[in-house]
KOLTIGU-593957 format. One record per residue (C-alpha): residue number from 1; x negated, y negated, z; residue in one letter. Coordinates in nm, 4 decimals. Layout:
// residues N
<NUM <X Y Z> "A">
...
This chain:
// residues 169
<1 <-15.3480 -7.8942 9.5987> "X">
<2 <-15.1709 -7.8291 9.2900> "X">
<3 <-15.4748 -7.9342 9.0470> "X">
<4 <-15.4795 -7.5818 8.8934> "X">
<5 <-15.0930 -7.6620 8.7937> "X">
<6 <-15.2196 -7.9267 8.5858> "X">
<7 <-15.4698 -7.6529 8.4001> "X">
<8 <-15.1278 -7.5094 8.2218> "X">
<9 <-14.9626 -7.7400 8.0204> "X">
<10 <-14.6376 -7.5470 8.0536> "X">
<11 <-14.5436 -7.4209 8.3817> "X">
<12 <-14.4875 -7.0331 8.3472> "X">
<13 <-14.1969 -6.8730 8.5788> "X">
<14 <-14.4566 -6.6987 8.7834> "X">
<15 <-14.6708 -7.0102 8.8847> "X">
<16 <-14.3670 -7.2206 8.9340> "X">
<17 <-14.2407 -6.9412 9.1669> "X">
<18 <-14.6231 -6.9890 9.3429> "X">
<19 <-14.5813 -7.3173 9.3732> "X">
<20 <-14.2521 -7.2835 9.5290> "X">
<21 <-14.4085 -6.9865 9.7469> "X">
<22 <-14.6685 -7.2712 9.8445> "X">
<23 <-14.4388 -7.5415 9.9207> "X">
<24 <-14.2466 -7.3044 10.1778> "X">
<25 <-14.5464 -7.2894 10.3637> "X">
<26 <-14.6987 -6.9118 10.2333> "X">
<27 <-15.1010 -6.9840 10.3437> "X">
<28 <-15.1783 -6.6455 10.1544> "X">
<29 <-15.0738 -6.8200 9.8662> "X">
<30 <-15.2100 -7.1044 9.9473> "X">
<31 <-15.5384 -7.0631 10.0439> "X">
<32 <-15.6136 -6.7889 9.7546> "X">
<33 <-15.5044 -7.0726 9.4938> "X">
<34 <-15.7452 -7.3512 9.6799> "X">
<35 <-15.9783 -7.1460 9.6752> "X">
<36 <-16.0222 -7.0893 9.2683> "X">
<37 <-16.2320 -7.2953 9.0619> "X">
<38 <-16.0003 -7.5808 8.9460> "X">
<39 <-15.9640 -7.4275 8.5624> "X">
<40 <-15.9134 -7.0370 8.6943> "X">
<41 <-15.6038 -6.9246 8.9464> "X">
<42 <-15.6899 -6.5973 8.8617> "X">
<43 <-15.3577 -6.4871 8.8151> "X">
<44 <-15.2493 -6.2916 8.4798> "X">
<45 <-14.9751 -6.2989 8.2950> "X">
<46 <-14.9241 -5.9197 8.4415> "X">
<47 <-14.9461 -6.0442 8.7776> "X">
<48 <-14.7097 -6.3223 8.7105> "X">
<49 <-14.4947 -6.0499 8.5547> "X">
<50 <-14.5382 -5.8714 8.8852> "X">
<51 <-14.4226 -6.1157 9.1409> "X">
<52 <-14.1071 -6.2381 8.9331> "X">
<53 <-14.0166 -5.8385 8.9194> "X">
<54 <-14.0873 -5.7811 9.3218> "X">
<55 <-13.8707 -6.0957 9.3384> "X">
<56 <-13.6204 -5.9509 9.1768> "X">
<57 <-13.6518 -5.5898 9.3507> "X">
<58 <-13.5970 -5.7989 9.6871> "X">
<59 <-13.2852 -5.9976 9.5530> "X">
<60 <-13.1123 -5.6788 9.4269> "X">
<61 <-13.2237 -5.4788 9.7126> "X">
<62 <-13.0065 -5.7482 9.9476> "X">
<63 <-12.7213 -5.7863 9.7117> "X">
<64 <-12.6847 -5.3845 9.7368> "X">
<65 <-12.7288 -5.3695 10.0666> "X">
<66 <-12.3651 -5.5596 10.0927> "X">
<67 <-12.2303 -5.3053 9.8392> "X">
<68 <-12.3737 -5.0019 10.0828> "X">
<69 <-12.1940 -5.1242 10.3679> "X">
<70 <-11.8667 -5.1929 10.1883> "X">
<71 <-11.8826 -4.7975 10.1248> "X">
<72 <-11.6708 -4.7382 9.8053> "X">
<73 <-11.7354 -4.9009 9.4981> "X">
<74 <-11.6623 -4.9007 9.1015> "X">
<75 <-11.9254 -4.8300 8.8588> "X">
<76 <-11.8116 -5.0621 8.5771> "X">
<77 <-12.1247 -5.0637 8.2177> "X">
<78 <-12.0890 -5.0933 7.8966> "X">
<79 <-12.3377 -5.0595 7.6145> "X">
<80 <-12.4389 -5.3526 7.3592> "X">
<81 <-12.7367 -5.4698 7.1246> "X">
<82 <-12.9563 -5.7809 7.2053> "X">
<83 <-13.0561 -5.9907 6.9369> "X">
<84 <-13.3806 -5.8349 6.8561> "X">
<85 <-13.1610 -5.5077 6.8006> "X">
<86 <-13.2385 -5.3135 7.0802> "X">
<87 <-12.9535 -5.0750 7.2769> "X">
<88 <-12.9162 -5.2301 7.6190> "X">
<89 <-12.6897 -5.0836 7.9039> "X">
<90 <-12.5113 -5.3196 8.1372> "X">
<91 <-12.4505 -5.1972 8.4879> "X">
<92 <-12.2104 -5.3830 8.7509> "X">
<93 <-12.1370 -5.2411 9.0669> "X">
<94 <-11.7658 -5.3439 9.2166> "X">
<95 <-11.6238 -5.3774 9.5350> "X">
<96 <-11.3797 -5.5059 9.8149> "X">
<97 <-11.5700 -5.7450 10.0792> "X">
<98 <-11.3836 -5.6904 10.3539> "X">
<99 <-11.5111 -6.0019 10.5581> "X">
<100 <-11.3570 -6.2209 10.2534> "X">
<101 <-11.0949 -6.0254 10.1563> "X">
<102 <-11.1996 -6.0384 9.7978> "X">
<103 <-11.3120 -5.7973 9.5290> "X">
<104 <-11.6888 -5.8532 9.4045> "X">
<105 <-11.8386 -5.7717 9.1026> "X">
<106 <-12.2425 -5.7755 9.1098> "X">
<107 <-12.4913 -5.7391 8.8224> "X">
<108 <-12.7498 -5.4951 8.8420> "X">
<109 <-12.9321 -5.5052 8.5572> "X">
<110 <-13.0178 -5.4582 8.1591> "X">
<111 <-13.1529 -5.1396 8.0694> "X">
<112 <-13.3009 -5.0278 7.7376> "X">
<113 <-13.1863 -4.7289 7.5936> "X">
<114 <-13.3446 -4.5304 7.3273> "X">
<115 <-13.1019 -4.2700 7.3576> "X">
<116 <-12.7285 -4.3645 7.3581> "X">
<117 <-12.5552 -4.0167 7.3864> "X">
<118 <-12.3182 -3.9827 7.6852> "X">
<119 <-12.5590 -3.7531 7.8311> "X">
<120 <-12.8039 -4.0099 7.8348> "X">
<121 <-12.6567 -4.3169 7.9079> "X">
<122 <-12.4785 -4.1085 8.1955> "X">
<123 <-12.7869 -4.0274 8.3770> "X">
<124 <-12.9522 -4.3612 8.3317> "X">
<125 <-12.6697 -4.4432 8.5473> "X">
<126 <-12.6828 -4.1857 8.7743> "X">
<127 <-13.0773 -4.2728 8.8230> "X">
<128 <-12.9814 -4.6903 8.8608> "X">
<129 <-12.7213 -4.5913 9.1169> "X">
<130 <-12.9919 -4.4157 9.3553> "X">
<131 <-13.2459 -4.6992 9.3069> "X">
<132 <-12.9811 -4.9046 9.4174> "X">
<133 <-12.9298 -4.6607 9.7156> "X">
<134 <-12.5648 -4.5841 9.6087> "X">
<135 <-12.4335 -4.1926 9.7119> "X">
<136 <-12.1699 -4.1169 9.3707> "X">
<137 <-11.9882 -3.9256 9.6313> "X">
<138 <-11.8426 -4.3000 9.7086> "X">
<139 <-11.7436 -4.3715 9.3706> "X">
<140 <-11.3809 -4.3495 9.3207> "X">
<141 <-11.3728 -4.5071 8.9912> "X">
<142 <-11.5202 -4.5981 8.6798> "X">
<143 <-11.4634 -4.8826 8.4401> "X">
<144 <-11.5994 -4.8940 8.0745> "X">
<145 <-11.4892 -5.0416 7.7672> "X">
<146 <-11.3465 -4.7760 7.5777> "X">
<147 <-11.6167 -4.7389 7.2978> "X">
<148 <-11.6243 -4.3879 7.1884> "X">
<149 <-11.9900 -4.3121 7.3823> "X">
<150 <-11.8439 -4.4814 7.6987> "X">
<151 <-11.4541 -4.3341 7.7043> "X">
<152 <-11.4625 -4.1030 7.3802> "X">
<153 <-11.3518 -3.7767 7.3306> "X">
<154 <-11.6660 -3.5605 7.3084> "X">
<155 <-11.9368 -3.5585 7.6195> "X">
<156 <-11.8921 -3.9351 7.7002> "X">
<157 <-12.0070 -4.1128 7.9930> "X">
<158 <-11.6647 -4.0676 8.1781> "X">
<159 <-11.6398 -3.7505 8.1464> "X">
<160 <-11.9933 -3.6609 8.2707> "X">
<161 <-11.9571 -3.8958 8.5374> "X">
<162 <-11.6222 -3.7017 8.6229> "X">
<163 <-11.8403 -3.3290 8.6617> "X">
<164 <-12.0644 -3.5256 8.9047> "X">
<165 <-11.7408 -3.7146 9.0829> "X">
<166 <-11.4563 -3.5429 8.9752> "X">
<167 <-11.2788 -3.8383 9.2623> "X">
<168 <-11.3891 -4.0943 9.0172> "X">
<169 <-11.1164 -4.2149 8.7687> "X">
């Protein structure tokens, strides 16, 4: 079944997550891939690209879903450079899990950022928080780490944050 695995030398995320798909029984899957000539899945690098992000869409969707229910939360980010010298924002979402008595802390994601003004980085966060179906209303706090576009002075992400949720500290 798995002769077109052999036609890649190296094992790409997305066709080891098809195989996996496969191997839990998916006979969409399945049949589309035993159906290709032996040398051709048929499946770009674009559409591998695809399933690993709808993969990811799903996981973050449940992981949220937890948050939602828990009500009040913490939006905690802070802004860095990779190594190929690109801004990224870092978003966490916090909160108390009531059924484990424990406070959670839960990744959302990396973001690129052209723009790093306050105003910006503040409304990438606004937008993340309602793909992550997350009312600000709910948001009683706010955690950064004190870099001058995060905490500063002038038009920084706290205080912008604060206009939208004056609740959140």
């Amino acid at each position: 079944m798995y002769e077109w695995l052999a036609y890649s030398k190296k094992v790409s995320g997305g066709l080891a997550l098809l195989k996996f798909r496969i191997d839990a029984g998916d006979e969409i899957i399945s049949s589309h891939i035993g159906l290709c000539y032996k040398n051709a899945s048929y499946i770009s690098m674009i559409t591998q690209n695809e399933i690993i992000q709808c993969c990811g869409d799903a996981i973050t969707e449940k992981i949220f879903a937890k948050v939602k229910n828990k009500k009040y939360f913490t939006i905690m980010a802070d802004k860095t450079t990779d190594i190929s010298i690109k801004e990224q924002l870092a978003i966490c979402i916090r909160y108390f899990d009531t059924t484990s008595y424990e406070i959670q802390e839960k990744f959302s994601k990396f973001i690129d950022v052209i723009d790093v003004s306050g105003k910006n980085i503040t409304r990438t966060i606004l937008q993340t928080l309602d793909r992550l179906n997350l009312d600000i209303s709910y948001c009683p706090s706010q955690a950064y780490d004190g870099g001058f576009i995060m905490s500063g002075k002038f038009k920084d992400v706290q205080e912008c944050i604060a206009k939208v949720q004056p609740l959140a500290i």
